[in-house]
C-alpha positions as a Markdown table, in Angstrom:
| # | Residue | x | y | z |
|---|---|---|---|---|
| 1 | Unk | 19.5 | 71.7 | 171.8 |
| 2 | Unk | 20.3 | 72.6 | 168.4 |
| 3 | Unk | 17.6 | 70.7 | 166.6 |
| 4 | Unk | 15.1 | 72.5 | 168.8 |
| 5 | Unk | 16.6 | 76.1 | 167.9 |
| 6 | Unk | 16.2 | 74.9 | 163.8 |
| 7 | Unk | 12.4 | 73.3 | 164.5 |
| 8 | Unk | 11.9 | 76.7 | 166.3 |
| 9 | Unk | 13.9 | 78.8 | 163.2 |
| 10 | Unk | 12.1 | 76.6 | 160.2 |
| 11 | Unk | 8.5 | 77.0 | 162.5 |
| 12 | Unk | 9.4 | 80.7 | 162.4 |
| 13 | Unk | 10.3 | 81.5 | 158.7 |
| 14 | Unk | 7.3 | 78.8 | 157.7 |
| 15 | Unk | 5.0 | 81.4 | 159.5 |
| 16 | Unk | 6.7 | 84.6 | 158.1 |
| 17 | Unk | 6.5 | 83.3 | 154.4 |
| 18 | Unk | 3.0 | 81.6 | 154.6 |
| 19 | Unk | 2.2 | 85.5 | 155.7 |
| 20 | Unk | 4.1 | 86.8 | 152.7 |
| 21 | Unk | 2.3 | 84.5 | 149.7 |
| 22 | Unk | -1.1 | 86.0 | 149.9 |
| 23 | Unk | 0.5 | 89.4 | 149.3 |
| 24 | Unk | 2.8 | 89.0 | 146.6 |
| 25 | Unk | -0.1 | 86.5 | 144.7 |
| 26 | Unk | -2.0 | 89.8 | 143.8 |
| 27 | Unk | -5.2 | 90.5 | 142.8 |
| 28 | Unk | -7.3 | 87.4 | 141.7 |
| 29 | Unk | -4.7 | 85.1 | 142.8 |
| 30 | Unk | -6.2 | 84.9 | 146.4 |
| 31 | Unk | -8.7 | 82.0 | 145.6 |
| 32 | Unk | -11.2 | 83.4 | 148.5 |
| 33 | Unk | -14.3 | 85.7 | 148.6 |
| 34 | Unk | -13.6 | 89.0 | 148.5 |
| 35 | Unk | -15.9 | 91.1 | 150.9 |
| 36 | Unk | -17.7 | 93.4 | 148.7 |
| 37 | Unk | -16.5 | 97.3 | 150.1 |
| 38 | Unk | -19.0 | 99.9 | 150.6 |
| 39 | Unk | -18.6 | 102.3 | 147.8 |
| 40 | Unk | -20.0 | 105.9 | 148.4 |
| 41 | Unk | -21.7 | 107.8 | 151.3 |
| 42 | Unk | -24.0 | 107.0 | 153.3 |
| 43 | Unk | -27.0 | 109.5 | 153.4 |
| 44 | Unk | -28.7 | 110.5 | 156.7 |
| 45 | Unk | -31.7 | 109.1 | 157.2 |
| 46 | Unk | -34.3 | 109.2 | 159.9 |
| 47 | Unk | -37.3 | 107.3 | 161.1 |
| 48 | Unk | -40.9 | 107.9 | 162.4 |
| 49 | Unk | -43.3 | 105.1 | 163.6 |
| 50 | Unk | -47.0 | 104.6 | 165.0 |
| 51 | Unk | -48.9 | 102.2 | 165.2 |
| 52 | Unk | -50.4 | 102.7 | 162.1 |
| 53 | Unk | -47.7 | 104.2 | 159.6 |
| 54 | Unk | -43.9 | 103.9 | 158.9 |
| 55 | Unk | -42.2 | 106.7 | 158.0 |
| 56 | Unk | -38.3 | 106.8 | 156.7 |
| 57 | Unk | -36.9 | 109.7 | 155.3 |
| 58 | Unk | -33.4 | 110.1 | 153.3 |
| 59 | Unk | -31.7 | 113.4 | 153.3 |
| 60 | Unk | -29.6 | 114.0 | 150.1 |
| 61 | Unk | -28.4 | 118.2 | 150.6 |
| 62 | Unk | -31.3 | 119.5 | 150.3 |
| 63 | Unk | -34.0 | 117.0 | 149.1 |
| 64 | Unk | -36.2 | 114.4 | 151.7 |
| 65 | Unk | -36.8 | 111.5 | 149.8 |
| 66 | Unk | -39.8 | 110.1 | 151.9 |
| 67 | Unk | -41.0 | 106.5 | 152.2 |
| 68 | Unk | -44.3 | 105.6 | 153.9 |
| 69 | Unk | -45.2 | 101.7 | 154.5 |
| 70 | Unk | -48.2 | 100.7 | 157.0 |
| 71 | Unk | -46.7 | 99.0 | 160.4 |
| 72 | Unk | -48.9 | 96.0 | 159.8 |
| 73 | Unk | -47.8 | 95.0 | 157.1 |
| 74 | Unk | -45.0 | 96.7 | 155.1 |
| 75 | Unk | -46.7 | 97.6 | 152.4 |
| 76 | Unk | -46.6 | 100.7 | 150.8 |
| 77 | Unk | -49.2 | 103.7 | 151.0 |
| 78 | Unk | -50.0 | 105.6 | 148.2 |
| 79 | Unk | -52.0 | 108.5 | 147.3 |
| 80 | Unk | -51.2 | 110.0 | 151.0 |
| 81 | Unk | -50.9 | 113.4 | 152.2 |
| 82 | Unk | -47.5 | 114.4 | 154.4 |
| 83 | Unk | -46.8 | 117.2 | 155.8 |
| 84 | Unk | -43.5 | 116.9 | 157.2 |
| 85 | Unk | -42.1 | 119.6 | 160.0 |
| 86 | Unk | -38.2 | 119.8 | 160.1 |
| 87 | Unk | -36.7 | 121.8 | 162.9 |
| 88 | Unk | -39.6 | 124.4 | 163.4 |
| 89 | Unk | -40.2 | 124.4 | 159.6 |
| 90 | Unk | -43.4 | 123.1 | 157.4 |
| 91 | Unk | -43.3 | 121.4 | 154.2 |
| 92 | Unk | -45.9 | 119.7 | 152.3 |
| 93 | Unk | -44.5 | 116.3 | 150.6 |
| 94 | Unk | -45.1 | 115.8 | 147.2 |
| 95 | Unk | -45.8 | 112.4 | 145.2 |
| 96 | Unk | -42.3 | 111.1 | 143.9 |
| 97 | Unk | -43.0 | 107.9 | 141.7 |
| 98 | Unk | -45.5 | 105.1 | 142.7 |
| 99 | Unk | -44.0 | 104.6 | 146.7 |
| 100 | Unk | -42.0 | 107.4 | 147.2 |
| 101 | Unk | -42.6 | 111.3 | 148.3 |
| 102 | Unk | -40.2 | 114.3 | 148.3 |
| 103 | Unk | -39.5 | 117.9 | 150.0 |
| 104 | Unk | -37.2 | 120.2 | 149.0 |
| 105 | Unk | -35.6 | 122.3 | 151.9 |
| 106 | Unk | -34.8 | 125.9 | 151.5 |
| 107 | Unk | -31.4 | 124.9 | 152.5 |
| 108 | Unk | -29.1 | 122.1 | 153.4 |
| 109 | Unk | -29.6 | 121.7 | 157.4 |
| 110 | Unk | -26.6 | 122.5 | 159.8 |
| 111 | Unk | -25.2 | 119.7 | 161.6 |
| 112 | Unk | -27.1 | 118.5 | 165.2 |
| 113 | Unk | -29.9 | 117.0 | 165.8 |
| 114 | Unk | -33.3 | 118.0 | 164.1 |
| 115 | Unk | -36.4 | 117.1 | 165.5 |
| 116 | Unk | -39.1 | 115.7 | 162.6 |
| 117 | Unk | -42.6 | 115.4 | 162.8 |
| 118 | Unk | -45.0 | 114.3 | 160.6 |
| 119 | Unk | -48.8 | 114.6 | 160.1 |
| 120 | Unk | -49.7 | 111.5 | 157.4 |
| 121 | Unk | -53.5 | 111.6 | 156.1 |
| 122 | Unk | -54.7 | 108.4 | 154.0 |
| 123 | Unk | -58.1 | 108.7 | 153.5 |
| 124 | Unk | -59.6 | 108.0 | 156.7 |
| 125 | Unk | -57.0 | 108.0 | 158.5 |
| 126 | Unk | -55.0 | 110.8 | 160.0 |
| 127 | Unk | -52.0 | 109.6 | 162.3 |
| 128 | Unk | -48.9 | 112.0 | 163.7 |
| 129 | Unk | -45.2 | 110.4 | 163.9 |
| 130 | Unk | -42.5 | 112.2 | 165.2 |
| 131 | Unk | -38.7 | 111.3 | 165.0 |
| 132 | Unk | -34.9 | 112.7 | 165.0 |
| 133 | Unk | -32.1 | 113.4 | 161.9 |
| 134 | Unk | -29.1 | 113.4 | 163.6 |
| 135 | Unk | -26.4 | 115.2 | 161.2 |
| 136 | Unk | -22.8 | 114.7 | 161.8 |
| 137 | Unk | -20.0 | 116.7 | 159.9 |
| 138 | Unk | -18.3 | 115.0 | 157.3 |
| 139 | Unk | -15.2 | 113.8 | 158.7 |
| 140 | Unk | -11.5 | 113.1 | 156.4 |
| 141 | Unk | -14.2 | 112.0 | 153.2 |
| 142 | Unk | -11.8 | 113.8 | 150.6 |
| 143 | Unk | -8.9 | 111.2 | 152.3 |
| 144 | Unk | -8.3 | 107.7 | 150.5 |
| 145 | Unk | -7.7 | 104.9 | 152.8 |
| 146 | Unk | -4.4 | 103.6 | 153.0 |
| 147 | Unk | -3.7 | 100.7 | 150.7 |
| 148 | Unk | -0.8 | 98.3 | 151.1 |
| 149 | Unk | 0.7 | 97.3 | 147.7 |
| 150 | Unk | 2.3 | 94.0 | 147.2 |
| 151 | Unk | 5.8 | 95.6 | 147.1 |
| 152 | Unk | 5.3 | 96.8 | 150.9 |
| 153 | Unk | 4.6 | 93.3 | 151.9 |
| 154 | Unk | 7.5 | 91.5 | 150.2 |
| 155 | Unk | 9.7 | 94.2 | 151.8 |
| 156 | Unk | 8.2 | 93.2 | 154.9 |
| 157 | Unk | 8.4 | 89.3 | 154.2 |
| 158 | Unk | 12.5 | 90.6 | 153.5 |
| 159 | Unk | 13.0 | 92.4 | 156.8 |
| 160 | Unk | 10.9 | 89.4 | 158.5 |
| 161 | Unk | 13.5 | 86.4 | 156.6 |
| 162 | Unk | 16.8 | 88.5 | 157.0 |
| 163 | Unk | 16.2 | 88.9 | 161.4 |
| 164 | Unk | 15.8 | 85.4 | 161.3 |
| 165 | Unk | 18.3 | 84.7 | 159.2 |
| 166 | Unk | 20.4 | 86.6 | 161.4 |
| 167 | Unk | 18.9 | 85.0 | 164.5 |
| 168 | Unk | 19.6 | 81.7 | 163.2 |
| 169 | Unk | 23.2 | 82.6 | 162.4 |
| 170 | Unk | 23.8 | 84.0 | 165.9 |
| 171 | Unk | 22.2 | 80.8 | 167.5 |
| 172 | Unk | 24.7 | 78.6 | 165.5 |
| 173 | Unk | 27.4 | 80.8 | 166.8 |
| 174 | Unk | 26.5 | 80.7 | 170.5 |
| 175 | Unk | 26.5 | 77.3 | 170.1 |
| 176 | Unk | 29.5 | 76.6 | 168.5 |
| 177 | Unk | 31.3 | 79.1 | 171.1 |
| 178 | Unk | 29.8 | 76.8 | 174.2 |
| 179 | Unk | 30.5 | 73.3 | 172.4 |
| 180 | Unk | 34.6 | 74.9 | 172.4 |
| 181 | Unk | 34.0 | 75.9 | 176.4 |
| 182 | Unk | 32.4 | 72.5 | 177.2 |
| 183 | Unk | 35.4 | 70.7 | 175.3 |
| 184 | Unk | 38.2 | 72.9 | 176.6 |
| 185 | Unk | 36.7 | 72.0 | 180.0 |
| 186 | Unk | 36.6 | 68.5 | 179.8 |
């Protein structure tokens, strides 16, 4: 009985310290790959497809950065004509570099869902795509995340050694106090 209670103590305290290590090795003492975090916001975005264009716009306050790719193939269209209609509103898109186009909104949109529909003319071709920007307040973005520094794990490690320090202390006694009953009794 009493080596199982000190394989079950050492199998314990081996699992509460193997836990511990990692923490108080610290940064670039981990020897693993650290999954790059996402750093900044994520802008809105919505999407418009036929069978002949892509459209995918980015919403940045109150700018619509604009890309328009042919469904075939992915490739980019240039020299096109978009008139892009937000919410009841028209705009006319304006060349923004070789692959992109822009519109700026009179103001930033409210949160809900916009409806979005486009009317894309390249050359021949005249094509109508119509799609949704879903806007979502931002939620707790001024908060940090919570971080747990070394120091809170080793404090936890402590806690985690001194219970079963304490457990294997009170096992011993137990024992010791029914070795003294099975003795007297015999």
């Amino acid at each position: 009985m009493k080596s199982s209670l000190s394989l079950t103590a050492l199998g314990l305290a081996a699992v509460l310290i193997g836990y511990s290590l990692p923490a108080i090795a610290g940064d670039g003492h981990d020897h693993g790959d650290a999954a790059p975090a996402a750093t900044g916001t994520a802008l809105p975005r919505f999407a418009a497809v036929s069978e002949t264009f892509e459209l995918v716009g980015v919403l940045d306050g109150k700018q619509v950065t604009l890309y328009l790719d042919r469904f075939a193939d992915n490739a980019p269209v240039r020299g096109a004509q978009i008139e892009l209609e937000i919410a009841g509103a028209k705009f006319k898109a304006e060349a923004h570099g070789d692959d992109a186009f822009e519109v700026v909104l009179k103001e930033a949109p409210k949160p809900g869902v916009l409806p979005i529909t486009a009317t894309v003319t390249a050359g021949a071709e005249v094509d109508l795509l119509a799609g949704e920007l879903d806007l979502h307040e931002a939620a707790h973005t001024d908060e940090p995340a919570h971080e747990h520094s070394w120091k809170e794990f080793a404090g936890w490690a402590a806690g985690g050694l001194a219970a079963l320090a304490a457990l294997v202390f009170g096992g011993r006694r137990l024992l010791a106090v029914r070795q003294v009953r099975a003795g007297g009794a015999a």
